[in-house]
C-alpha positions, 0 to 999 in steps of 0.5 A: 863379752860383758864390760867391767870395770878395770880393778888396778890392785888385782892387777897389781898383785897379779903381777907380784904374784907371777913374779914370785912364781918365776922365782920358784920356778927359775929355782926349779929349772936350775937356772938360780937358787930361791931360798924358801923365804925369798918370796914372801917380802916379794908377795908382801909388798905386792899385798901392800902395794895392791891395797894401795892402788885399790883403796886410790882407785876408790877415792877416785871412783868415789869422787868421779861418781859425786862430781857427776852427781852435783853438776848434772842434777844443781838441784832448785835455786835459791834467790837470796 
């Protein structure tokens, strides 16, 4: 199996989207009742959520990939 790289906000929204799917699906065994619009903040806040996570997780990327740019190449030295 190929690597990849882990993408936190897909996991995010994953998870609010399973949590919305046991919802309906509580609802659907009788086990509680879900109002029709009970979800959709659900799913909302875990959009939000996931854009978040995903936008940090670039900033970090972003600066992890310069970090190792400017300390493995210091470039010529200028003597003043």
């Amino acid at each position: 199996m190929l690597r990849h790289e882990f993408q936190p906000g897909k996991l995010v929204i994953g998870l609010f989207l399973v949590a919305a799917g046991v919802a309906y699906a509580g609802d659907a065994g009788g086990l509680w009742v879900t109002e029709w619009f009970a979800v959709i903040p659900l799913v909302v806040a875990g959009l939000v959520l996931a854009g978040v996570v995903a936008g940090i997780n670039g900033a970090v990327r972003r600066r992890r990939r310069a970090g190792r740019r400017s300390t493995a190449d210091p470039g010529p030295e200028i003597s003043g």
